[in-house]
N, C-alpha and C positions, 0 to 999 in steps of 0.2 A: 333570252328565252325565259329568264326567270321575271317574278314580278315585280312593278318598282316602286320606289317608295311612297310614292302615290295611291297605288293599288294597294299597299299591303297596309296603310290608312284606312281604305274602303274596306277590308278586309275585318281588320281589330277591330272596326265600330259596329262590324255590320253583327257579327260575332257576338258583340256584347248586345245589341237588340237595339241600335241606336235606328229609329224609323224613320227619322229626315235624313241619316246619309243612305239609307239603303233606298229614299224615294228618289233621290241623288241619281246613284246608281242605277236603276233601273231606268232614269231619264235619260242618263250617257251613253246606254246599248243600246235601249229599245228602236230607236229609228233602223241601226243598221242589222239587227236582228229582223225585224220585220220585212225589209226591203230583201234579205237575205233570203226567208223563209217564202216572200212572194213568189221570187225566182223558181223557183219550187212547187209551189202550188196556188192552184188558180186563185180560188177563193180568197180573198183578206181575212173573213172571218176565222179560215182554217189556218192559215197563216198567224195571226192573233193566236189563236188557239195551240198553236206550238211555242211561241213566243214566252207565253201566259204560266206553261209548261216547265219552258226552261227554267225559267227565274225560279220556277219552284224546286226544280230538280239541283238546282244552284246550290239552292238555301238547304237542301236536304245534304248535298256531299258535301259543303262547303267547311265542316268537320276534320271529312280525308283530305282536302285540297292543300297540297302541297307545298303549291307556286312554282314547281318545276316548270313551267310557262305562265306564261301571260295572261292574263284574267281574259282580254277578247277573244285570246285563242283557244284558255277554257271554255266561253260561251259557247264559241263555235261548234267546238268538237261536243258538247252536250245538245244544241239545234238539231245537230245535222244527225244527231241518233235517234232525236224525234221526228226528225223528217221520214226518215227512212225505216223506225216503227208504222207513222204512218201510213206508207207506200206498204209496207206489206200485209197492214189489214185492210187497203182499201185495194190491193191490186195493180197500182197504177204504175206506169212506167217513166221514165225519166226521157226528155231531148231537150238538149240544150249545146254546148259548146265543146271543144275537146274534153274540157274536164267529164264531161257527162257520158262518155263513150266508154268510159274503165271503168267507175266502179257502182251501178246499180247493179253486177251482177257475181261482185267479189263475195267470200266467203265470209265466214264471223271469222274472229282471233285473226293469230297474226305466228309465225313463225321465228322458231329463234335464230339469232346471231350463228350462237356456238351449240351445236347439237349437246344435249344431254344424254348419257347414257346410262340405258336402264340398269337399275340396280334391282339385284334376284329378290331385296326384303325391300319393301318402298313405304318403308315405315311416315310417320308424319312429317319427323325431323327431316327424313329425308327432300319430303317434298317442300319442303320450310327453306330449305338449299337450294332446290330449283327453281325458288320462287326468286328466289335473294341471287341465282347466276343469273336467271332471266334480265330481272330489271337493271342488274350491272352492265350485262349485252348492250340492253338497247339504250342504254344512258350515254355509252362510251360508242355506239352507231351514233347514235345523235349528234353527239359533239362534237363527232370525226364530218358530217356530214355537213353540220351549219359553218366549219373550220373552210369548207369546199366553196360553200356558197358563196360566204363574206371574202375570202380571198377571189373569185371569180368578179365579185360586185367589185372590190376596192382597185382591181384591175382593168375594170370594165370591160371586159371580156363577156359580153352579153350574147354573144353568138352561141357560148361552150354553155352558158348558164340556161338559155334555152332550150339547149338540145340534152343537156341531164333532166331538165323537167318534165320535157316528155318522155324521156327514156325511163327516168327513177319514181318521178313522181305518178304519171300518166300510163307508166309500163306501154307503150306507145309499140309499135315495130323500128326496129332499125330504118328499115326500106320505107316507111311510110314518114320518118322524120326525116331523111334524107329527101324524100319528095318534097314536102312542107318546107325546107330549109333550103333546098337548090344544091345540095350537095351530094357527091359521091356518095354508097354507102356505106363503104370502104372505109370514108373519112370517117362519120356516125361512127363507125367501130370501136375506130381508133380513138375517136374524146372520148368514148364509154370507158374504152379500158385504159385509158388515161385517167381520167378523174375513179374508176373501180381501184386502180391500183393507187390514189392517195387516198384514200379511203381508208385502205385494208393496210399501210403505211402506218396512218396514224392510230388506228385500232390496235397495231402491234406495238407504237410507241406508247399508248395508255395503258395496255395488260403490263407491259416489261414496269414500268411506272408503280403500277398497283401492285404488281408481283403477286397477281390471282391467276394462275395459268389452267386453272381445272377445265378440260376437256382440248379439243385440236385448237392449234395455235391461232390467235385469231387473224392475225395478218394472212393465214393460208384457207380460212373456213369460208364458205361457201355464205354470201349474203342472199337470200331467200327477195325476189322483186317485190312479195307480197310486205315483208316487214319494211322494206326502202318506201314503200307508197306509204304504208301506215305512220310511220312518226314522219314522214313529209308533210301528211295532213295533217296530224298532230297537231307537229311545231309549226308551218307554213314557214320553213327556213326562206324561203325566195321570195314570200311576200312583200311587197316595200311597205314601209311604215303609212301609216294616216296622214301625217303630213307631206307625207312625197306625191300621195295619191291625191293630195289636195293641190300641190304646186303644178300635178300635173292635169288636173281641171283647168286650173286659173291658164295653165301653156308657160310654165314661168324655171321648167325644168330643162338642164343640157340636154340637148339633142339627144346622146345617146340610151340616157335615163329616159328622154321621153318615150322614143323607140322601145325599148324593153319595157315600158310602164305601159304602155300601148299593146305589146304582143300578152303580157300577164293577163290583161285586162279583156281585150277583145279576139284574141286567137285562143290560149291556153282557156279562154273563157273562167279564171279560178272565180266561184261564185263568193268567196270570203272577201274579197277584194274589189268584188264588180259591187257588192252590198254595202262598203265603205264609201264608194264613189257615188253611188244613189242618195246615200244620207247627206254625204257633203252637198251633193245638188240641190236637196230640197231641204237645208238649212240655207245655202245660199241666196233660193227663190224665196224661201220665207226671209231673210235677210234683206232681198233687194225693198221687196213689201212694205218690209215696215218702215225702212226708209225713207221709202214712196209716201206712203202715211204721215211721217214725220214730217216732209217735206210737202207737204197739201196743207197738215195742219200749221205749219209754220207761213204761211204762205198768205192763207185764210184766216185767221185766228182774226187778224185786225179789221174783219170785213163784219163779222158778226154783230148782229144788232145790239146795242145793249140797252139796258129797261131804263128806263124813263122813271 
């Protein structure tokens, strides 16, 4: 989740105002940013024009940035707030893939973990505390959350890992991922409150940990669906990495990864992901080209007249 040492390279240079690694930089996102933002909106230029946006809006938080995630998955989550500025001064509406059916009509913010309760003087300091419970909540959601994912992935248990992403990520219905999946719905239930109850498990083994207990217990507090989508988008805990999405271009991935890299991609529709696979293709065609190139001018070179 956090970023690597690579990133935090791009990071210090860009920081210090170094202009060749930050044109670096902007050359390593900008394809899958673009193909990202196309998905999205018709136009190229308008697309470009969010694009063009982010890197600005990059360079302007790039002060507060953390690295509590990964720099693609910072890009992301800053695009995808221009997108969706833009949809609401132009009016437009969103169809596209599963993913497109929940949230063009979600609320702003996001709901806590561990309810805060209101204090009768709600001085500054106070709210300085709720600031500092808040982001402890959903650090220790998070962790509990990608703890779910990566044991589901290392299991291969791609079936349960499916059916939390439409349920947690996609807020999906029961009965309609039960339909999509060929199962009972009964079953559906039961993996939700199966993987809700290691969740809330491990949430209680981090507070006991931290020995921060201030408000209800969190193994027994009620996770709000709206916060479970919000740091899924976030972090994109279930996304497969760039390279898996490239092995599974090339067809060069185990059957059951390719299955799951296959439903991420073209049922769950995640547009972060479908925008990795776009850029890889059309590095690849630009790849096969100049090859082709390569190999005309190697071909030919000894044909060409020479002067006299």
């Amino acid at each position: 989740m956090a970023v690597t040492k690579g990133e935090q390279y791009f990071l210090d240079r860009i920081r210090q105002g170094d202009e060749q690694v930050w044109a670096d930089f902007v050359s390593r996102y900008r394809g899958r940013l673009v193909r990202f933002a196309r998905a999205k909106l018709p136009q190229r230029a308008d697309a470009e024009d969010v694009v063009q946006e982010t890197f600005i809006a990059f360079l302007r938080s790039i002060a507060r940035y953390r690295g509590e995630c990964d720099l693609e998955t910072y890009l992301f989550a800053l695009i995808r707030r221009k997108i969706i500025d833009s949809y609401r001064s132009a009016g437009a509406r969103k169809v596209c893939l599963i993913q497109d059916t929940w949230d063009s009509d979600r609320e702003e913010g996001s709901s806590d973990l561990l309810d805060v309760v209101e204090s009768p003087e709600q001085t500054a300091s106070w709210y300085a505390r709720a600031d500092e419970q808040q982001d402890m909540q959903k650090t220790i959601l998070a962790d509990a959350l990608s703890d779910v994912v990566d044991g589901l992935k290392k299991n291969l248990n791609f079936r349960d890992l499916q059916i939390i992403e439409m349920l947690f990520y996609c807020q999906i219905a029961n009965k309609d991922v039960a339909k999509r999946m060929g199962l009972d719905e009964k079953a559906v239930a039961l993996i939700k409150h199966r993987n809700l109850k290691q969740i809330r498990e491990k949430i209680g083994r981090r507070l006991e940990t931290s020995d921060r207990r201030s408000g209800p217990a969190g193994a027994e507090a009620e996770i709000p669906d709206s916060l479970l989508t919000d740091l899924w988008e976030y972090y994109r805990f279930s996304c497969p990495k760039r390279n898996t999405i490239g092995a599974y271009m090339l067809g060069t991935l185990e059957p059951d990864w390719h299955k799951y890299v296959e439903f991420h991609l073209n049922v769950l529709g995640c547009r972060f992901c479908r925008a990795n696979l776009d850029d890889l293709q059309s590095q690849s065609q630009e790849t096969q080209q100049e090859a082709f190139h390569a190999r005309i001018m190697e071909s030919t070179i000894g044909f060409l007249s020479r002067p006299t």
